[in-house]
N, C-alpha and C positions, 0 to 999 in steps of 0.2 A: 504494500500500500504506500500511495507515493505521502510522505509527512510534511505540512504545510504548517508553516507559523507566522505568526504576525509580528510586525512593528511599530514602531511609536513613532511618526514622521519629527524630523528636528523643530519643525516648527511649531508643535504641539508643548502646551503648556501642561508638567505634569499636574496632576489632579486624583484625587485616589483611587479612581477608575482607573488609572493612566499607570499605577505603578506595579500591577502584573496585569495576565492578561484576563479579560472581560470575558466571562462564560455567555457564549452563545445564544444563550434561554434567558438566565435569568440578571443577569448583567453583573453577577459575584463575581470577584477578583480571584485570582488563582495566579502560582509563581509563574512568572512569565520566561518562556524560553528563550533561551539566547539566539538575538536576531542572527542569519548567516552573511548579512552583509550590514553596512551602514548604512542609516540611514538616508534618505536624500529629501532635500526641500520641498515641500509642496508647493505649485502655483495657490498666491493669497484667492481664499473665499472668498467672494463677492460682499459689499458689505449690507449688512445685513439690513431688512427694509423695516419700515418705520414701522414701530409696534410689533416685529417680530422677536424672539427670546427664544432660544432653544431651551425645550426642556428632556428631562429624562423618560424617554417611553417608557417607564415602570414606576414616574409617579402614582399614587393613588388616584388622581382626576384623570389622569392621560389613559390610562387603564380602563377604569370604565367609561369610558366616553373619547376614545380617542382621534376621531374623526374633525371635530374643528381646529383641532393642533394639525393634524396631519394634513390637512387643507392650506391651514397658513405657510406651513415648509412647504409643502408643493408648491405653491405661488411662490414664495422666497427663494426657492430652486430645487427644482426636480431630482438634481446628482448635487448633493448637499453632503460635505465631509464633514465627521460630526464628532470633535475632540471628545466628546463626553464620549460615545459610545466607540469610539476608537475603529468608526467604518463608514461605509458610502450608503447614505441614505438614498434610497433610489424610489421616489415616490410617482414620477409620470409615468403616465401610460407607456406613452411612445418610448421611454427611457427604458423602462422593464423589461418590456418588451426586446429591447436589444440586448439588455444582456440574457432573456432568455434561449434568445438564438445562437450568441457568440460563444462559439467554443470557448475562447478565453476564460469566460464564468465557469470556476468548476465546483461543483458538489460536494465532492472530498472535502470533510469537516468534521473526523472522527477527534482527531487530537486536540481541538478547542475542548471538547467535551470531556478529553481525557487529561486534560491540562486542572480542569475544574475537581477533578477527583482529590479530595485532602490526601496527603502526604501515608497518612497513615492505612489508604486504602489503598493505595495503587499496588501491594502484592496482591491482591482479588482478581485488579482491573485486564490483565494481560488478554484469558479467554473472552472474558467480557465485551471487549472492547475488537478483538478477533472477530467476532459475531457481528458488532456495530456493522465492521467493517466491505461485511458482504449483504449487507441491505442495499437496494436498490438505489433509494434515494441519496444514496453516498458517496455514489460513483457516476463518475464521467463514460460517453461512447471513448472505446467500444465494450469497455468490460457494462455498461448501464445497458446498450441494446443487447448484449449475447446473456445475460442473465433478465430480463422483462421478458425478450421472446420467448421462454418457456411458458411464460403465465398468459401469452398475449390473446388466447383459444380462449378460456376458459372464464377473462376476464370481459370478452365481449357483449355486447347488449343481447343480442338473440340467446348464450349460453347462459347470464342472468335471468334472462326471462323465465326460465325453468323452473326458477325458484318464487315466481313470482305468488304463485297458488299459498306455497308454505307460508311466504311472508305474510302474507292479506290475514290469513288464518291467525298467525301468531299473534298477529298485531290487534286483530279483533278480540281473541280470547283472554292477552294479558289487558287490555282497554276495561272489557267485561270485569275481571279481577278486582282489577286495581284505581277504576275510574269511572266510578259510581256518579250517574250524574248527583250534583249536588256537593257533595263529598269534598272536601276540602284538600289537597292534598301538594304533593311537590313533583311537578312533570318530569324532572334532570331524576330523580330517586327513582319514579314510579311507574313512567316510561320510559325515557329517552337512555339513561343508561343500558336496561336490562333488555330491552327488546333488540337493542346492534348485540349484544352480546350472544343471544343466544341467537341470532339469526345465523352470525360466524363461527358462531363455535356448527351450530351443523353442516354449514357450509364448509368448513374444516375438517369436519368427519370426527368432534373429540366428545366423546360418551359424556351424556346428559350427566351421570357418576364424577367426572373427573374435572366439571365445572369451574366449583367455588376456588381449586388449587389454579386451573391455569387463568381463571382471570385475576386472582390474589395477583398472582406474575408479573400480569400484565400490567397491574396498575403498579406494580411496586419499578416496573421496567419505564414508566410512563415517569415515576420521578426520577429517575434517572434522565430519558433524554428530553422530557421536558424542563425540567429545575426544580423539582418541590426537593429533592434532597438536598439537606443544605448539612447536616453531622455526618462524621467519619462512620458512627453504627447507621443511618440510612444509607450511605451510598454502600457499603457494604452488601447490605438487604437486597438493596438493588442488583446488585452487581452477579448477587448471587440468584438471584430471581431470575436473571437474563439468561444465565448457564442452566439453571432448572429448566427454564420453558424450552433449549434447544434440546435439552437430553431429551425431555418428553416428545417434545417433536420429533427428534430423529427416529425414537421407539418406536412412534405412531407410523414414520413412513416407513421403518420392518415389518408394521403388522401390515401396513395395506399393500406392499409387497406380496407381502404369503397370503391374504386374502382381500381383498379389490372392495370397497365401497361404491356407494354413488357419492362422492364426495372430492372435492379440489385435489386433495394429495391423490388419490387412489386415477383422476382423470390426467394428473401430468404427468406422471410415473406410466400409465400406458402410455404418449406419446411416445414415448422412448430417447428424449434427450436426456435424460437423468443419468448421468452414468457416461455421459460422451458429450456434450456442448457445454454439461454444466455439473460438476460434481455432486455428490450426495450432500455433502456437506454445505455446500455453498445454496445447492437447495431447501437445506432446514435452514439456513442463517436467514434465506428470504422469507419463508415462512413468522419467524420469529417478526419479521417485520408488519406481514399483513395480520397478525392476530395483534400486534399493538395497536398499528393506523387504522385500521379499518372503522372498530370497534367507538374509538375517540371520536373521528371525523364523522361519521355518520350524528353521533350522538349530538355531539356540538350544532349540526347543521338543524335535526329537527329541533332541538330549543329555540335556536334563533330564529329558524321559520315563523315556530307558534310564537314566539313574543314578537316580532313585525308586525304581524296579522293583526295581533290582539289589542298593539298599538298603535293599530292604523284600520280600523272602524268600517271605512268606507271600502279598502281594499278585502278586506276579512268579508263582508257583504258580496263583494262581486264575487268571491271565489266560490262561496255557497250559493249563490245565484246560477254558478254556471260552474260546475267542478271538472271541467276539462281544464280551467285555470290554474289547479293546483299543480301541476308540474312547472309553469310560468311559474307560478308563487314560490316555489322552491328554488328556481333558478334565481329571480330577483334577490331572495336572500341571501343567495352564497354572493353575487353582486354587493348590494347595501351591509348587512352586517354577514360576512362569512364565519366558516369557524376557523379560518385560519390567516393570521394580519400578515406574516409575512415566511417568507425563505431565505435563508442564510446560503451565502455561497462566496466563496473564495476566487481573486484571481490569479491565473493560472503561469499568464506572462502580464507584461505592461501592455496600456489599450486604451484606446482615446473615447472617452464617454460622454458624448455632449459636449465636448470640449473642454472637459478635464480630465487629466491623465491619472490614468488608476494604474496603483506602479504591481508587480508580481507579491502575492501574499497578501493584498489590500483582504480585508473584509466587505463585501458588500449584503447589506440588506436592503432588500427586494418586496419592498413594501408593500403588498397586492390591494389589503387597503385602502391605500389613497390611492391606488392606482385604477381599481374600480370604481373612483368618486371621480377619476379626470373629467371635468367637461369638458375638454378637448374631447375628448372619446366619449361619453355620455353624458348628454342632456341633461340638464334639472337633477344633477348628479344624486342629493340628497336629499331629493322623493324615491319613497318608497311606491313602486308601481307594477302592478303585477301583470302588468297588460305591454309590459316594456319589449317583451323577447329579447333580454340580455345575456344571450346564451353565450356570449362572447366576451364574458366576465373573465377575468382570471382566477378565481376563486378554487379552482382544478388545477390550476399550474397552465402551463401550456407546451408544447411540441417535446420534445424528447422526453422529459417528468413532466406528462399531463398526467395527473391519479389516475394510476390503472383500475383503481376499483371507484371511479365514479358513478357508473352504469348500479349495484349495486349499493353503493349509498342514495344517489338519488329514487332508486326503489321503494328502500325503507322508509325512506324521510317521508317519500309522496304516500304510501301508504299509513304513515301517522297520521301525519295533515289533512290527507281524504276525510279519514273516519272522523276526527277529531269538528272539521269544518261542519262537515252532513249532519252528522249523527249529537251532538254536544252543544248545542244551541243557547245553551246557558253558560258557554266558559267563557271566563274572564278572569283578568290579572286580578291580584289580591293588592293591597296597596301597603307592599315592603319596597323598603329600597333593595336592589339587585347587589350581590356581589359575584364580582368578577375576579376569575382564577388569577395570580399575577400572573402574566407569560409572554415574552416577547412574539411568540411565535403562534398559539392557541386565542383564542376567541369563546373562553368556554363562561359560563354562569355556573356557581356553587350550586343552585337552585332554582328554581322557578317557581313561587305560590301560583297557584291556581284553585278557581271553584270551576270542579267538574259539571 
């Protein structure tokens, strides 16, 4: 794996973000490695417009509302180097956009992650961080396309559709459960978690039995590479959590070896690349992948859906007026509020971005966020409009890491929202204020009140 580190340009004033390096997620300092060259001078930032202050995207207000901050830096400048966060704020469309194309932006961005590990944990990290290493989203072409094309069958909209039947079922049976009209209750608890879960877990093929252990895993792998680990015993937990879920995985692809499911592993494994394009192992690492992401991003998406809706009256109305809108409705959201603000990515060589030079090793984040509010690229950026057809949002990523399991998230999501619109004609928000996950990267809500 090729190891990427960052630097502190000369011109940069230090600050205490500034004296190791800034973890990728949650903006903690961790010892910084020693640069391989010297620095060199940045061309001066533009100076800054009137009433603009940069702040910390992990303030408390920026956090949960981060959308009129992220508006003003856009207008202030789209490729915005950003001393505090020690990388290239990339918030225009068009700007994104390029570097989602250009090779130069690379994906490799294990060692930020593993830089963050305290001291006292990094003999755990080795395997751990082995595993990171063969996730899709980690890796640049060619090693990102000869590891996707395995999954690329199985991950298509017609071979989703399959599952379409199961999901509607699930979805209506835990609703019935759990979502009493009336009923007061918390939609992130009572659906939005557990229903991506057990969608994936069957779709994975892992016995209803061995559940509560591999999503324990999962979420304890989730502070890991999203940042809720912040002590030497969680990142530990973590670390060891990541290597539990491959063993299990690997187990799981010997059984479906000696006996075939209808299920993901059991349908790639016949292909017959397993073992010849893409090793065994490099195949449980991907795995490990889709049972973290899938599970999150789904979730995150139908919270954000139903609270749009529910905070926008008149849209919530058309969608039940006419429920062929709800897959519109869900795309708008990942649009307006997604569940994911932004992607971290490295560059790879120096490379001219709008007319500022981003030198090799630069950091940049890829702020899809404000990148889906560009009015250069959409209208009336910050109305919520379900009538928009903004399928052309970034909220999925775009060309080479577009989410291979989009087709599937967007299934689940529209089949919450369906039922939920038709059928629930009495929901409405409870009047809490919202908390919002910290996370440079995620988009998620601790909760949702709602009266069913």
């Amino acid at each position: 794996m090729t190891v990427l580190t960052t630097h502190t340009p000369a011109t940069t004033t230090a600050t205490a973000t500034e004296t190791g390096l800034v973890c990728p997620v949650t903006g903690r300092t961790a010892p910084r490695a020693a640069s391989p060259s010297a620095p060199q001078v940045r061309p001066p930032a533009p100076a800054p417009a009137a009433g603009f202050t940069e702040r910390y995207l992990l303030d408390p207000a920026v956090n949960a509302d981060p959308y009129g901050y992220l508006n003003s830096l856009r207008d202030h400048d789209p490729v915005y180097w950003s001393a505090m966060h020690r990388a290239w704020l990339v918030t225009g469309h068009a700007q994104l956009m390029h570097c989602l194309r250009d090779p130069a932006v690379s994906a490799e961005r294990v060692r930020p992650l593993m830089d963050a590990v305290p001291e006292g944990a990094r003999e755990d990290a080795e395997r751990a961080f082995a595993i990171l290493s063969r996730w899709m989203v980690f890796n640049d072409a060619p090693q990102h396309r000869r590891l996707r094309q395995v999954f690329q069958e199985q991950f298509a909209a017609r071979a989703i559709g399959r599952y379409r039947a199961f999901v509607e079922r699930a979805t209506r049976a835990m609703l019935a459960r759990r979502a009493v009209p009336g009923r007061i209750g918390d939609l992130v608890a009572d659906i939005a978690r557990p229903l991506p879960a057990l969608v994936f877990a069957r779709w994975l093929g892992v016995p209803q039995a061995h559940g509560p252990s591999f999503w324990y895993w999962n979420a304890r792998v989730g502070d890991l590479v999203l940042g809720a680990a912040q002590e030497e015993r969680e990142y530990r937990t973590s670390l060891q959590s990541l290597v539990n879920l491959d063993d299990y995985l690997a187990d799981l692809v010997r059984q479906r070896r000696a006996d075939p499911k209808d299920d993901l592993i059991s349908a790639v494994l016949a292909g017959g690349q397993i073992g010849s394009s893409v090793s065994e192992e490099e195949f449980v690492g991907m795995l490990t992948q889709m049972a973290f992401a899938g599970g999150e991003t789904t979730s995150n998406l139908i919270v954000n859906t139903v609270l749009a809706l529910l905070e926008h009256p008149d849209e919530l109305a058309a969608v039940r007026d006419d429920p062929q809108l709800v897959s519109m409705a869900v795309e708008e959201a990942m649009r307006f509020d997604g569940p994911s603000k932004m992607s971290i990515r490295t560059a790879a060589r120096d490379f001219d971005l709008d007319g500022r030079s981003v030198r090799a090793e630069d950091r940049l984040f890829l702020v899809t966020a404000a990148a889906n509010r560009d009015p250069a690229r959409f209208p009336d950026p910050d109305l919520f409009s379900v009538r928009r057809g903004s399928a052309s949002h970034l909220g999925f990523g775009f060309g080479a890491h577009f989410c291979i399991g989009a087709a599937l998230a967007r299934l689940v999501a529209g089949a919450v929202v369906d039922v939920l619109v038709r059928e629930y004609p009495g929901l409405e928000l409870l009047p809490e204020q919202h908390a919002w996950q910290p996370s440079l990267l995620n988009r998620a809500l601790t909760a949702l009140p709602v009266r069913y």
